[in-house]
C-alpha positions as MATLAB code, in Angstrom:
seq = 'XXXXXXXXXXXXXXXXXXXXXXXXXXXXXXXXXXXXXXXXXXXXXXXXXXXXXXXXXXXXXXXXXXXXXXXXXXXXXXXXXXXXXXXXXXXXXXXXXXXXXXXXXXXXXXXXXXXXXXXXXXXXXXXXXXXXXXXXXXXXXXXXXXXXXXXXXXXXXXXXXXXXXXXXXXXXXXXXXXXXXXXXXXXXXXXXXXXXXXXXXXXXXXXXXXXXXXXXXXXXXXXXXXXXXXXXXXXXXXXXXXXXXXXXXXXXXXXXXXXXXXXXXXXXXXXXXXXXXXXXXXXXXXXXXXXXXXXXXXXXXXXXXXXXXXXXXXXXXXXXXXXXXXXXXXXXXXXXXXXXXXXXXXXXXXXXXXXXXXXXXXXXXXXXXXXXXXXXXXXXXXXXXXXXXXXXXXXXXXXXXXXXXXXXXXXXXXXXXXXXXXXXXXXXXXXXXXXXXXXXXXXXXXXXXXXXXXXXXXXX';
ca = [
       0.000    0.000    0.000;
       3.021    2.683    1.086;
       4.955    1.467   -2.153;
       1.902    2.277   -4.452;
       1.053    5.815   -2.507;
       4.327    6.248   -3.252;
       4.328    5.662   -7.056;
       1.365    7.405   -7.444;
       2.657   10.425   -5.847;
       5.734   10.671   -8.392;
       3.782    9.641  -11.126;
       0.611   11.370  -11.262;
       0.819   14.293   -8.380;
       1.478   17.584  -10.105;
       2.054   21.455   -8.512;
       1.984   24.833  -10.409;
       5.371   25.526  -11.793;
       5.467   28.955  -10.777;
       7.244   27.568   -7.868;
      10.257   26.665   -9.238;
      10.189   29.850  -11.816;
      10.604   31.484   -9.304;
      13.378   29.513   -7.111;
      15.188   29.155   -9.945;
      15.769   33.154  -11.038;
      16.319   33.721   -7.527;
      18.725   30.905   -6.824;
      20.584   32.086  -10.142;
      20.598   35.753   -9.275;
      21.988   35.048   -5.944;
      24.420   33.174   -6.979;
      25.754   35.450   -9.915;
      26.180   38.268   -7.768;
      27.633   36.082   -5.087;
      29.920   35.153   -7.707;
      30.954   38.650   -8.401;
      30.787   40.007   -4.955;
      33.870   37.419   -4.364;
      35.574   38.629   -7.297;
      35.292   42.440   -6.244;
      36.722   41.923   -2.914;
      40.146   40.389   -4.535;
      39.341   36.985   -2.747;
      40.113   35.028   -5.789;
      43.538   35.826   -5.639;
      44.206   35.847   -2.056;
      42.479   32.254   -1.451;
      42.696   30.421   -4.750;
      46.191   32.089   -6.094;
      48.336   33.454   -3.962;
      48.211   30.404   -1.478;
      51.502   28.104   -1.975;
      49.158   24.909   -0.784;
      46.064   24.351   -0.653;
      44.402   22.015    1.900;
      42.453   18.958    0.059;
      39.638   17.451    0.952;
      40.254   13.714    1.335;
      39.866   11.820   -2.102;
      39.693   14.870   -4.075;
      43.416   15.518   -3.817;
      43.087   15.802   -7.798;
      41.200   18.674   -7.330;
      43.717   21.388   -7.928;
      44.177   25.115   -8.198;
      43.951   26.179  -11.702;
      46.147   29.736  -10.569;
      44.983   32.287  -13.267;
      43.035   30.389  -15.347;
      41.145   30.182  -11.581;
      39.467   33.811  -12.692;
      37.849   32.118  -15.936;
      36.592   29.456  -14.237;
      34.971   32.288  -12.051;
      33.297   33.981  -14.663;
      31.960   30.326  -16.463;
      30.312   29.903  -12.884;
      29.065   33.702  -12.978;
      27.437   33.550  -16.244;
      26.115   29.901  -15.590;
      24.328   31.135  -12.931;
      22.851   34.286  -14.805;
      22.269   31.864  -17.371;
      20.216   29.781  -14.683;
      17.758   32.619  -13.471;
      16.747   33.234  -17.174;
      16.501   29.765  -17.437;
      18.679   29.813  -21.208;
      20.098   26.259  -22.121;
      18.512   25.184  -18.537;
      19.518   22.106  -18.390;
      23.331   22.529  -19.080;
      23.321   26.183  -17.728;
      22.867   24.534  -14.169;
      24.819   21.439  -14.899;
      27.801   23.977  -15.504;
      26.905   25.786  -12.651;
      26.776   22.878  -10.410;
      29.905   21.707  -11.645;
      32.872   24.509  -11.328;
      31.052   26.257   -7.997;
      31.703   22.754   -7.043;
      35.533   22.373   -7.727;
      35.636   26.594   -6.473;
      34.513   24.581   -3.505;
      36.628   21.785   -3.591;
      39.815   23.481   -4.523;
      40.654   24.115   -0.530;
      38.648   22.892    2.193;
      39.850   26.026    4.351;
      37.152   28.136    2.601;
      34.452   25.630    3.569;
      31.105   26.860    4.893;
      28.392   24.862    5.102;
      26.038   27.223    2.938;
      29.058   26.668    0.018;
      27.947   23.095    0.770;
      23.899   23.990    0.617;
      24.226   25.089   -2.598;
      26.632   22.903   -4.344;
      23.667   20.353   -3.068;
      20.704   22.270   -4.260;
      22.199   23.015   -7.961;
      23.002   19.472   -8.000;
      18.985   18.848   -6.900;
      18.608   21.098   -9.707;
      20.374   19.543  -12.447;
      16.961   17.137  -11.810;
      14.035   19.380  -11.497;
      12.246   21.062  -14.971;
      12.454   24.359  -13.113;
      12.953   25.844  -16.672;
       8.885   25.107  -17.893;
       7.879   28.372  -17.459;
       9.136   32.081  -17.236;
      12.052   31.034  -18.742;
      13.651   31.746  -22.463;
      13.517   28.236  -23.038;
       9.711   28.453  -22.794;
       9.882   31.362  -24.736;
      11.584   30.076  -27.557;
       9.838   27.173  -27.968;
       6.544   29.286  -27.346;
       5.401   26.446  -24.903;
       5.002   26.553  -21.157;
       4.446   23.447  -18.645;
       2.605   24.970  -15.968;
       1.608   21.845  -14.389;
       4.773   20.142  -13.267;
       5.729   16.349  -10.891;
       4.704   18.076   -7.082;
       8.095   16.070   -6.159;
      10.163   18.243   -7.583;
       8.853   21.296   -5.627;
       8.992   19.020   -2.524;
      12.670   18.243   -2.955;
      13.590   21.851   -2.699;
      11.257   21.757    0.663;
      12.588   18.668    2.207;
      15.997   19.792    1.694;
      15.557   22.802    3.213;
      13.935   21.204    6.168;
      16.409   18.697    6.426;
      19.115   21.872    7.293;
      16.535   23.457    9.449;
      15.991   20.753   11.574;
      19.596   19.055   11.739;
      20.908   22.372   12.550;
      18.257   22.995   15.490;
      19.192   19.282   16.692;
      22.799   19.997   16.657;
      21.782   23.108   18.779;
      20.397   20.724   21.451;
      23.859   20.028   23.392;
      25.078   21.117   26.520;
      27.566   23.986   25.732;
      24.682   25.660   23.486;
      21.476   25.724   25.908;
      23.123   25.564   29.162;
      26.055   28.067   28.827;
      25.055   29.738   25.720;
      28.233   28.782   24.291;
      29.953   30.210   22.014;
      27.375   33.072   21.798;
      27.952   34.053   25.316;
      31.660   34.392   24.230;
      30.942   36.374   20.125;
      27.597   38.390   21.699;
      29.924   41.117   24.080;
      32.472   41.659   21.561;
      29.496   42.893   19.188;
      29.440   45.894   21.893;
      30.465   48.446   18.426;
      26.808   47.848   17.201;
      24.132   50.906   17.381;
      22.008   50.450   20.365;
      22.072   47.523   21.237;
      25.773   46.387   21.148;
      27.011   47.894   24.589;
      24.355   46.852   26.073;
      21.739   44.710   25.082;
      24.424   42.267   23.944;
      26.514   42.161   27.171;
      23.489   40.629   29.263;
      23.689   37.006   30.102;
      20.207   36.116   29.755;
      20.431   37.717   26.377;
      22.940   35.067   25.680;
      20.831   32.149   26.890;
      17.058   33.517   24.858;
      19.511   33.621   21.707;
      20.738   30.152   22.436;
      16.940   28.804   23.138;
      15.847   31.009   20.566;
      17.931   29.719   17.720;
      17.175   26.063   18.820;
      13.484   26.617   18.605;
      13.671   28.279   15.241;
      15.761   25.590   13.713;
      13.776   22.822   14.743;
      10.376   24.569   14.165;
      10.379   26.900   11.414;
      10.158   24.286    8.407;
       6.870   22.939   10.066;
       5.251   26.458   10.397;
       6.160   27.248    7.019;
       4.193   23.865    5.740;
       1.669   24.997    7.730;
      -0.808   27.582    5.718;
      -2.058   29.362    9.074;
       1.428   30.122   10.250;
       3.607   30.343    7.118;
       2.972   34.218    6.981;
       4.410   34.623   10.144;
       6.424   31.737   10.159;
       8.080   33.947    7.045;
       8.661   36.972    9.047;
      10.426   34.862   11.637;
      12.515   33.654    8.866;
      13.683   37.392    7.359;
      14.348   38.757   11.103;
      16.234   35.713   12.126;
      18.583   35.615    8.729;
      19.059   39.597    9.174;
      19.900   39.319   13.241;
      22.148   37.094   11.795;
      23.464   38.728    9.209;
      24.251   42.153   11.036;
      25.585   39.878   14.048;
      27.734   37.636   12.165;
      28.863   38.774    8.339;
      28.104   35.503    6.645;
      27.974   36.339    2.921;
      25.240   35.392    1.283;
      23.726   32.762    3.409;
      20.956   34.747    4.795;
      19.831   35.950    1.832;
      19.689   32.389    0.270;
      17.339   31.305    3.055;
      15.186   34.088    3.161;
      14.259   33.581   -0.656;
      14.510   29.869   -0.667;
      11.988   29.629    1.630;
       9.461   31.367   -0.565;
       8.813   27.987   -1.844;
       6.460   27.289    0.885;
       4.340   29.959   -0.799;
       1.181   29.120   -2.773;
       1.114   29.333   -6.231;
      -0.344   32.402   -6.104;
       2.120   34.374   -4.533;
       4.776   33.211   -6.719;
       2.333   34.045   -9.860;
       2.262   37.602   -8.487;
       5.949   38.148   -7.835;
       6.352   36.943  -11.940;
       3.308   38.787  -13.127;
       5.843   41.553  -11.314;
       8.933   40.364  -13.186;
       7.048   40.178  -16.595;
       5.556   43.793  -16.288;
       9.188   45.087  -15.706;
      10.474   43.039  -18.413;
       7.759   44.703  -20.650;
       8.563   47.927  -19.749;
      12.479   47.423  -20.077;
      12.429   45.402  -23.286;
       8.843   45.300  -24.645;
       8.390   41.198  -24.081;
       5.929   39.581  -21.810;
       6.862   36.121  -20.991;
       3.373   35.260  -19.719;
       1.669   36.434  -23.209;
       4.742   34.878  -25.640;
       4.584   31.706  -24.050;
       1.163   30.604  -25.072;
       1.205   26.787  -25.735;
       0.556   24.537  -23.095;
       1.670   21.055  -22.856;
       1.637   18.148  -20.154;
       4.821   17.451  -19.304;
       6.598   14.925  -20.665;
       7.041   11.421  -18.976;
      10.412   10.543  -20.300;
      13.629    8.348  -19.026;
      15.023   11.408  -17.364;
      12.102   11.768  -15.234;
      12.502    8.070  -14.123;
      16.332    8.743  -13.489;
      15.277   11.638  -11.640;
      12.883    9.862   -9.112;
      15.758    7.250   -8.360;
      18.563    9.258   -8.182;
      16.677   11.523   -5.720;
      15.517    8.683   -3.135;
      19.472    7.988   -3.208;
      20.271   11.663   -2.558;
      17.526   12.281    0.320;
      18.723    9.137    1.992;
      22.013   10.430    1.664;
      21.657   13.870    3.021;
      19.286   12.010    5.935;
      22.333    9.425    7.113;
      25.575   11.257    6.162;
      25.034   13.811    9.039;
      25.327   11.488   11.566;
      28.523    9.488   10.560;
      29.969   11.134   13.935;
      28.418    8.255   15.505;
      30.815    5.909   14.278;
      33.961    7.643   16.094;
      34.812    8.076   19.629;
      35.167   10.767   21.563;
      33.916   14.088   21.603;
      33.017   15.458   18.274;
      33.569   19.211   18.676;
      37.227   18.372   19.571;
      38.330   16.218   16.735;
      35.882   17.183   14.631;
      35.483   13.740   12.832;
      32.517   13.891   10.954;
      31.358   17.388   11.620;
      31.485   19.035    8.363;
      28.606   18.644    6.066;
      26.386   17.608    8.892;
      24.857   21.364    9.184;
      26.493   21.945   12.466;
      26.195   26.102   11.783;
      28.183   28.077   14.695;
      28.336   25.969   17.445;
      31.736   26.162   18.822;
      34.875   28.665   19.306;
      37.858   26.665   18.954;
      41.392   28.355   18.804;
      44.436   26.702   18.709;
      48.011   27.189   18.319;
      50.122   24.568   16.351;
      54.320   24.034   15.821;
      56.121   21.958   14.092;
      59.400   19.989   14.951;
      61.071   18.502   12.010;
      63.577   15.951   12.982;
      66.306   13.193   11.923;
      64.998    9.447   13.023;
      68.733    8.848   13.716;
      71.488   11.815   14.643;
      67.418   13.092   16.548;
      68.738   16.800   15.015;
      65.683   18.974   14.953;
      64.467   22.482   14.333;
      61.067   23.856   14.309;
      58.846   25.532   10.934;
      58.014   28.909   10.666;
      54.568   28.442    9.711;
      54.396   31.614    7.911;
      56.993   30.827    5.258;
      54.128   28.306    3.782;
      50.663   29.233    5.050;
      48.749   32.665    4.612;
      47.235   33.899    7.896;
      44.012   32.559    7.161;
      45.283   28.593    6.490;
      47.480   29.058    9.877;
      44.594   30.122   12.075;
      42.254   26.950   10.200;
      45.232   24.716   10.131;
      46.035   25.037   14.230;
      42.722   23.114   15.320;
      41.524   20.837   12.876;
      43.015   17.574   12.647;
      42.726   16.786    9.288;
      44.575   19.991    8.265;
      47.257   19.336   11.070;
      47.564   15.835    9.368;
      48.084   17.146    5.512;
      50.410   19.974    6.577;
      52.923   17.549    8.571;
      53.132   15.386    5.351;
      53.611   18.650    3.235;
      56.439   19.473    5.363;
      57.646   15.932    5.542;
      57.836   16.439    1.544;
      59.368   19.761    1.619;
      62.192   18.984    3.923;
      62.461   15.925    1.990;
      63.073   16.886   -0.568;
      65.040   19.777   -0.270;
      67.656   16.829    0.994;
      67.224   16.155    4.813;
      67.533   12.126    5.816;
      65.546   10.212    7.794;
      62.373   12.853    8.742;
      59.437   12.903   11.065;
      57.503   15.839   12.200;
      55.989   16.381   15.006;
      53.001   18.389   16.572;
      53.064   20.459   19.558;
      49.640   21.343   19.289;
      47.121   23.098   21.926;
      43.586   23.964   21.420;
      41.030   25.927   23.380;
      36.912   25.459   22.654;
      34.088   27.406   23.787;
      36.535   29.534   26.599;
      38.112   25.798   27.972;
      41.561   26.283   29.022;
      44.078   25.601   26.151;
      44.849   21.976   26.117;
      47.504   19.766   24.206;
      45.312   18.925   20.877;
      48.192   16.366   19.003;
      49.575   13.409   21.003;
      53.385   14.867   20.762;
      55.414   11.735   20.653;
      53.615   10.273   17.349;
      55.286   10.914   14.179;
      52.594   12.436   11.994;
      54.631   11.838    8.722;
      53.897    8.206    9.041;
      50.581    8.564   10.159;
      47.910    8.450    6.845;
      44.384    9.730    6.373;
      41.579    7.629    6.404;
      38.132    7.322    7.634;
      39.461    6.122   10.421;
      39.344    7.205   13.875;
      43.096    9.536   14.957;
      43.921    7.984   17.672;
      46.925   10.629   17.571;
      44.400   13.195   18.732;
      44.608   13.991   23.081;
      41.131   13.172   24.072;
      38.965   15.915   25.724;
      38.208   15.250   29.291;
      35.224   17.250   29.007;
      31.885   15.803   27.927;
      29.744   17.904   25.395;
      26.253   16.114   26.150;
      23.773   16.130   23.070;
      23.077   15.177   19.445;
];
């Protein structure tokens, strides 16, 4: 009975594709001016270029900086993405796009955020959705719209956006967050620069705690009230006042923005219809076409072999994106402190963690040494990533290894002295300083070369 509800609803369920019309030029404007907001501000150059190494994610080694060819590959994802939102050449428009924001991504993990990861995930949703069927020059070329379109595809956009929602609020329910308000009680003072309510508002400890509660709740609760058609009005304004608190409290990028119009897709159809009846009246006035009088055929859509790829290769994704998150099960110890299956699990601000690492480069046999300026091979921003997370500690000690290798020296190990401080603990020793990283390899295995907290973070 499930499995037949089931095939009926991706077979025969259909939505208004307004919806995605209007996802899709918002998701593509965003990310074209995302695109050249980090090309204004020089970052190509000082993250991608100017870097001697770049740290590697593990099994995409071959992922490699591409220097100043790295500025084309910038402006193929730019005009991909502007090529998205006017839905031109759709489907290869986002598979493009998907693709080289992707290896931006993937080029050095110290750059990682987890809304780069959101939407390398949601143009690769894309690359599976017809969100090109209307309001798009595709439709208007072929003078044919779809307006009906597979209700699944809307509901992927939904489900992955509730999936972040609600594993962020349930990474939010741990003891440092909602019983000490850490690390907000420890970012919130510093703010005390911001009109009004910075040197004071900010500085009170109960403020702390409601913004600790507050953000749980939110997480955890917002994708339901915005399902709901009683509360998704207000639900919405909870959404725009939490992304800009955020944004003025924390300069994220583009994050908030993304989530504020992503979750217009909880919207009826109607709403959307207005906001491109809006878009198609400026487009008339700016360039005398209407894309909701050109486009006047109107055709079923198509039940082809993509659309049964599609349905398959989404189940995978979804059960994916439900299960990957919690691959922190399978390792001991406390995950905020060596961090073993924390990325990609939408664990968004949850801890402080500040560490200082050195190196000791020494001879197996005379047992010469001498420490490594760490500046002679990292910019400031790799050095301050690279001192407490294991995983970069790891790839820099074999770089080294390498370098002193190679430049002649017999015999080398390197060696860690390594101490870390999270969410205002004490500095601790971080690397076990006996064990000879250079022989040590990276795996999916647990680092047993990592000094185990003796605190206990309790939670998810």
């Amino acid at each position: 009975m499930l499995l037949k509800k089931i095939q009926i609803y991706f077979e025969s369920s259909t939505t208004d594709s307004s919806k995605l019309a209007v996802f899709r030029i918002f998701f593509g404007l965003l990310m074209f001016f995302s695109m050249i907001r980090f090309w204004s501000k020089g970052w190509i150059q000082t993250l991608y270029i100017e870097p001697k190494i770049h740290f590697k994610y593990f099994n995409f080694e071959w992922i490699q900086s591409l220097g100043n060819f790295n500025y084309l590959l910038f402006a193929i994802c730019s005009i991909s993405a502007l090529l998205v939102a006017i839905g031109f050449k759709y489907r290869v428009s986002i598979l493009v796009f998907f693709v080289s924001f992707t290896y931006i991504e993937l080029i050095d993990k110290t750059t990682y955020l987890n809304h780069y990861y959101f939407v390398s995930i949601v143009s690769f949703l894309m690359c599976f959705l017809p969100a090109h069927h209307f309001f798009s020059v595709d439709s208007f070329r072929s003078q044919t719209i779809r307006k009906e379109i597979p209700k699944w595809s809307v509901d992927s956009i939904k489900l992955l956006l509730s999936i972040v929602y609600i594993y962020a609020g349930l990474a939010k329910i741990n003891s440092d967050w909602l019983l000490h308000a850490l690390p907000l009680a420890i970012w919130l003072p510093s703010k005390y620069d911001l009109p009004l309510i910075g040197n004071s508002f900010l500085q009170f400890k109960w403020v702390h705690h409601l913004m600790s509660w507050g953000g749980m709740l939110y997480d955890l609760l917002i994708p339901f009230l915005l399902i709901i058609r009683k509360t998704r009005g207000i639900a919405f304004l909870f959404v725009v006042f939490f992304h800009v608190l955020t944004r003025i409290l924390f300069p994220i990028g583009m994050f908030p923005y993304i989530m504020i119009f992503s979750a217009l897709i909880f919207f009826d159809a109607s709403f959307h219809n207005k906001i491109l009846n809006f878009f198609s009246q400026v487009l008339n006035a700016l360039i005398g076409v209407d894309p909701l009088k050109t486009s006047v055929l109107s055709v079923p859509i198509k039940k082809g072999p993509l659309q049964m790829v599609s349905k398959y290769v989404l189940i995978l994704f979804f059960v994916v994106q439900l299960l990957f998150p919690f691959r922190y099960l399978l390792y001991p110890g406390e995950l905020f402190w060596n961090e073993q299956g924390y990325r990609f699990s939408w664990r968004v601000m949850l801890m402080e963690k500040k560490g200082y690492t050195n190196f000791k480069i020494m001879d197996s046999v005379t047992k010469k040494s001498f420490y490594v300026d760490n500046s002679d091979f990292l910019t400031p921003f790799q050095e301050k990533q690279m001192s407490f997370q294991p995983d970069f500690i790891l790839e820099y000690a074999h770089y080294l290894g390498d370098h002193f290798k190679n430049q002649g020296h017999q015999n080398t190990q390197v060696f860690a002295e390594s101490y870390v401080g999270l969410n205002g603990r004490p500095s601790r020793q971080f690397i076990d300083p006996d064990v000879d990283l250079y022989k040590e390899k990276e795996s999916f295995k647990h680092k047993t070369w990592i000094v185990p907290l003796e605190d206990e973070i309790k939670g998810f």
